[in-house]
N, C-alpha and C positions, 0 to 999 in steps of 0.2 A: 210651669210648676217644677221645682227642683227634682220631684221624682222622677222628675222624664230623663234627665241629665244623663243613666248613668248610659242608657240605651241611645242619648242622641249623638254623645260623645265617641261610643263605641266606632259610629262610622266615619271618623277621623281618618282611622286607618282600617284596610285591609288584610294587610300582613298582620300587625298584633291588635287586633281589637279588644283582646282582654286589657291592655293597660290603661288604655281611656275609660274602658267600661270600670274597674276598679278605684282606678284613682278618683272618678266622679264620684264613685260609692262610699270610699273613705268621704271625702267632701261632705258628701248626704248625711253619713252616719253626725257630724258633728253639726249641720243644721239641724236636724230633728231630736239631738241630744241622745242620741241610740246606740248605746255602746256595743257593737256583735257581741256575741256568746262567744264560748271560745273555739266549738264546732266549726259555728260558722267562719270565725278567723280561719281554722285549719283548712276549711272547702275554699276558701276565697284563695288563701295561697296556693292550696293543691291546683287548680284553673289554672293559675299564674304562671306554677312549675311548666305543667302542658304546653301555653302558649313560650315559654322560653324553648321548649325542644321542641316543637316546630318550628319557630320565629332561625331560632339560630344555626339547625339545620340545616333550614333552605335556604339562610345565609350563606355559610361556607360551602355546603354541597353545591346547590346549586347556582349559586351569584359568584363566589368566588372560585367556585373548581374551577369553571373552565379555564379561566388565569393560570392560576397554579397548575392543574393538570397540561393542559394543551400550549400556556406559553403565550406569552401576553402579545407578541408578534404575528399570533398564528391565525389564518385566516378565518373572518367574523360570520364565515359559514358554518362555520365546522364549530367555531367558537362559541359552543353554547351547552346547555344540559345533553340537548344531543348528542354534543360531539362527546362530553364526558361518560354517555354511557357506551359510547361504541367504544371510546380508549379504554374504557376501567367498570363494563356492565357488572362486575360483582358489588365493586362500591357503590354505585348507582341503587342500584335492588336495594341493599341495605340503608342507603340513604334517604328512600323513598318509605320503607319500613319505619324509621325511626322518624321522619314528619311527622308519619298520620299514626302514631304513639303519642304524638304529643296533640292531634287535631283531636283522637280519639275521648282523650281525657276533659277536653274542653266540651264535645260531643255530649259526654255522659254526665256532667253535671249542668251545661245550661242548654243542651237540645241541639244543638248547631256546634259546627266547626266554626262558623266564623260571625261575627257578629251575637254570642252566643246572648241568654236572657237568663240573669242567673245573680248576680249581685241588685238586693235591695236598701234603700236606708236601714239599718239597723241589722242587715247580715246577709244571708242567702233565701230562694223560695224553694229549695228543694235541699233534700240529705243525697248521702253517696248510700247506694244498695252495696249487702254485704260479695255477691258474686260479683260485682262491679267493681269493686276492691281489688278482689281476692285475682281477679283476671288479668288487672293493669298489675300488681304485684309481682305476676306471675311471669309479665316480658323484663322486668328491670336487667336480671343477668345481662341478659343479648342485648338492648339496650345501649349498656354501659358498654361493652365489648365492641358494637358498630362506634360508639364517640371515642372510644381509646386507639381503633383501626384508623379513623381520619385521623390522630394527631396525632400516629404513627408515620401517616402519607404528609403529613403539614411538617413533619420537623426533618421528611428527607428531603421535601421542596427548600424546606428555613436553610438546609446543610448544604443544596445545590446551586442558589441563590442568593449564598451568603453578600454577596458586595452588592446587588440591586437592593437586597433588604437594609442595608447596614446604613444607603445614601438616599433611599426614600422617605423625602417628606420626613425629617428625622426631624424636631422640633422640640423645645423648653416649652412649657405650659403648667395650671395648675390641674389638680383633679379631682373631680368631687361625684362626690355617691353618697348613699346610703351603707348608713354599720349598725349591729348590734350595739349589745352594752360590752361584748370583750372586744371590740372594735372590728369585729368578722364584718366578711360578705353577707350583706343581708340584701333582700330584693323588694318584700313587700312591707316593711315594716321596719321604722329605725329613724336614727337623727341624720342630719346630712353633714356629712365632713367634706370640707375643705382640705385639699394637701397642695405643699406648694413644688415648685419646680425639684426640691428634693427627697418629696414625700414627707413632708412632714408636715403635720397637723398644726394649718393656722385659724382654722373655724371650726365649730359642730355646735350645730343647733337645731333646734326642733323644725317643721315645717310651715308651722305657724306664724313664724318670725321671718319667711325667707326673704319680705321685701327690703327687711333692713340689712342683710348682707346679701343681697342680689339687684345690680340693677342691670339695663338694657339698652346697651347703645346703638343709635343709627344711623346709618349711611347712605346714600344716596342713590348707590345702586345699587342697593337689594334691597327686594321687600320683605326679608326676615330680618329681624333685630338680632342683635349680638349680643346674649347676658355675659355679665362679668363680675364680678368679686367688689361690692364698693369697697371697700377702706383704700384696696391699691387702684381703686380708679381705672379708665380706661387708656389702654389697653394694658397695661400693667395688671389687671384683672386679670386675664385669660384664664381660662380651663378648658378642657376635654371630660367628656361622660362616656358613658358604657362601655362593653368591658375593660378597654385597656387602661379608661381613667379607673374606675373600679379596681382594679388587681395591683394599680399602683399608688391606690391609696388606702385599702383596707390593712389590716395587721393578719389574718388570717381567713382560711375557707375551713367551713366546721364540717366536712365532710371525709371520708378515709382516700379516695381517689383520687380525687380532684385538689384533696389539701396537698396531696406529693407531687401534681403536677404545677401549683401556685409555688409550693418549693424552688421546684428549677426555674418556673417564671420567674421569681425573686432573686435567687441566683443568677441571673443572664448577666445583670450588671452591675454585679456587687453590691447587690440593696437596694441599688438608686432606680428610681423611676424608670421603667422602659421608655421611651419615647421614639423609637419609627414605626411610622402609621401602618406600616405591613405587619407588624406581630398583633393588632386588635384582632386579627384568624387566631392566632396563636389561644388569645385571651378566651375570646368566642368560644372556643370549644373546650378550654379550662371550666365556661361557666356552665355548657350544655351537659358537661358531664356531672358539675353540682345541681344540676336541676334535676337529674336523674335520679342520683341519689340523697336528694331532699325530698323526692315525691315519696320513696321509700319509706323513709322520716315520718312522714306526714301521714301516712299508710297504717304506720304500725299504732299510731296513738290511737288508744280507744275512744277517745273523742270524736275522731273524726266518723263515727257510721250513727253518734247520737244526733236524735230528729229536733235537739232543740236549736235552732238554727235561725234565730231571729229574737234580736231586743227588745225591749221595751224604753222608748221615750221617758225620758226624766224631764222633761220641758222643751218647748223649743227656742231653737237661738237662733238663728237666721244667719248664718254665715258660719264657713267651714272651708281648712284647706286639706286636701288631700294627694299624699306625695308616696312614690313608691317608684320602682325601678325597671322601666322599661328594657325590653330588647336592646336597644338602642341608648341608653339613658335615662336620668332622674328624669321624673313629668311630675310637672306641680299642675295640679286643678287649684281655684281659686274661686269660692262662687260667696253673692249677697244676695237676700232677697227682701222681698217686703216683711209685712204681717202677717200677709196671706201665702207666705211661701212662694211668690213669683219673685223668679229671677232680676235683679236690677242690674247685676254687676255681674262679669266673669275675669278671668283671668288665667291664660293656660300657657305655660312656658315648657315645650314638649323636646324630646332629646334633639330632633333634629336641630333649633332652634339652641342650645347649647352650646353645641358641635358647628354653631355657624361657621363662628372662627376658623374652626380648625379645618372645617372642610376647603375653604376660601385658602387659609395659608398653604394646606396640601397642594391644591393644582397649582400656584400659583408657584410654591416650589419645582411641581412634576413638570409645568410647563415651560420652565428655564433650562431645568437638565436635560430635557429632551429635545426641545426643538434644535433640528439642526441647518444650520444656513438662514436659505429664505425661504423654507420648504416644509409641509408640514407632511405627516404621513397617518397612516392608518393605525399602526405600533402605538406612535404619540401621543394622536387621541383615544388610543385606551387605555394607557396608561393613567392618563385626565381622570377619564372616570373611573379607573381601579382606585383613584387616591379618593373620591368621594365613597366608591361602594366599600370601601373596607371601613367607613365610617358608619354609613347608614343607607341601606338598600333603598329608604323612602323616596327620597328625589327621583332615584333612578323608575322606580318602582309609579308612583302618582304622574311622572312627567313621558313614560314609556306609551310607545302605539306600536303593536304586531313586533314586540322584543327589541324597539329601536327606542333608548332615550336619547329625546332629541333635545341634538346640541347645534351647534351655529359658531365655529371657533376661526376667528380670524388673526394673522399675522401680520403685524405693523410696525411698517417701517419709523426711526427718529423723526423722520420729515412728515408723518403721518399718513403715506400710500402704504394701501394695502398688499402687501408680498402675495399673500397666499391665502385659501379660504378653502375650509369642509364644513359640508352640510349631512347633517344626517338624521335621519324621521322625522323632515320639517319638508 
């Protein structure tokens, strides 16, 4: 039954389970013909804001600190949230603060941190309470002040680190998100643009249409598909998703902090698209601190404490797609059903699955620069995975056992003998 969708989706993932749980809901709404209220719009985005300040968070806090903080060389004992709170326990505290701000939120309208129960067809099952507001309101200052302290600490690493950032995984591609109608950053709602290697806008179209300017191509060693741009075909398609395809292909961020920090993002390189995979940190917490101050946003309307929080059905139609903007990138749900409202057909194209491309070109790059000799080292292969995690913590995160995502990385010779081999949480 499509109802079930929006909760069985949710357990896709564990790091953001609001954006499957959503995006299936948007889906719902347009099988059931259930346009939300506009409450309920406001409660489904506020969820979304929460899951982006924890999602990104514990992104950069704690996936990518220890890199940045400790030093990508630095031993993979030490090398962990651990070792970040022992080097920098103030940032830590505050880091850990401003997660469960944003677990909190998700907490208080669907019951749980994770997995929460909260988007129905046609809106929301519960209102936001006015002390419930008034509470989460009441942290934004500190807040915003912890996400402007990391991109305080991200732009003395960006200044220290200048030539490792400037020849990582630096790549042409196109970029596509989600905009408004002034062509802002928008996350849960909006058409999907296209930018191309210059930024500039060769697609936007509704999400309804996306199979006719998206398709998926496949390869033989991976079992994720590679979407891409049809009119320029494969691989001439290419793009990248979240933040950093986002920040380099919207025209603005509609918020007071975060639009002056999108300023200098834009400024880095003279307008034109950023493209080394090390500034998506940079992009990350440009967006963690617009989620911030969108929750704000979403706070003050007086809509959002009204109990009417759920549609009414105009008819049903039986198929609906729903698109919105993950942590991580666009995710399209795609769902058909019978007459009876069972599912026949799905179709889920999720940011990791966007970013295929780009995470495959990433190491594929990191692992030419670095290897040296016939020899592989421990440095190198972290590098590997820094050029995936600065994409998407998922891999790392669904393929991990006891902190170890395990990889299997061999070095081989023209003549095809094996040089060298590391194994690790296998």
């Amino acid at each position: 039954p499509y109802q079930e969708l929006p909760q069985i989706t949710a357990r896709i993932c564990g790091i953001c389970p609001v954006s499957p749980h959503l995006a299936a809901a948007k889906a719902c709404d347009a099988i059931a013909g259930a346009e939300p209220t506009r409450p309920a719009a406001l409660l489904r985005e506020l969820m979304h804001m929460g899951q982006f300040v924890q999602s990104h968070s514990m992104h950069f806090f704690h996936l990518a600190g220890p890199d940045l903080l400790l030093g990508m060389d630095a031993d993979p004992a030490v090398r962990n949230v651990a070792g970040v709170a022992q080097a920098n326990p103030d940032l830590a505290l505050k880091a850990i603060r401003l997660r469960a701000f944003g677990q909190e939120i998700i907490r208080l309208l669907g019951g749980k941190r994770v997995h929460p129960i909260f988007a129905v067809p046609g809106g929301v099952n519960t209102s936001l309470a006015l002390e419930d507001r008034d509470r989460i309101l009441g942290q934004i200052p500190e807040m915003a002040k912890i996400i402007q302290t990391g991109i305080a600490v991200a732009k003395q690493w960006y200044e220290a680190e200048a030539k490792l950032v400037g020849s990582f995984a630096v790549m042409k591609s196109g970029y596509l998100g989600l905009i408004d109608k002034e062509g802002g950053l928008q996350f849960y709602d909006g058409k999907i643009r296209l930018a191309d290697q210059n930024g500039i806008e060769i697609a936007c179209f509704d999400d309804s249409r996306y199979l006719e300017f998206i398709g998926e191509h496949v390869e033989d060693w991976s079992y994720l598909k590679f979407p891409f741009y049809r009119p320029l075909g494969w691989p001439g398609g290419v793009y990248r998703v979240g933040p950093l395809g986002r920040l380099n292909m919207v025209d603005q961020v509609g918020t007071s902090l975060a639009g002056k920090e999108f300023a200098v993002f834009r400024a880095m390189n003279g307008g034109h698209p950023v493209e080394g995979t090390l500034w998506y940190h940079y992009a990350r917490l440009i967006e963690d601190l617009y989620a911030v101050e969108r929750i704000e946003q979403l706070l003050l309307e007086p809509d959002v404490l009204s109990k009417d929080v759920c549609g009414e059905s105009t008819g049903f139609v039986g198929e609906g797609v729903g698109c919105l903007e993950a942590p991580r990138g666009t995710l399209i749900h795609h769902y058909q059903t019978d007459e009876n409202g069972l599912v026949r057909k799905a179709n889920l194209i999720v940011a990791t699955g966007h970013n295929n491309w780009a995470m495959s070109k990433s190491v594929d790059m990191v692992a030419k620069a670095y290897v040296n000799g016939d020899t592989l080292t421990e440095g190198m292969l972290n590098r590997v995975e820094a050029a995936v995690r600065a994409h998407d913590p998922c891999l790392s995160c669904s393929t991990h056992a006891l902190g170890h995502m395990p990889l299997v990385l061999e070095l081989v010779a023209p003549d095809g003998s094996v040089l060298d081999r590391m194994a690790r949480g296998v």
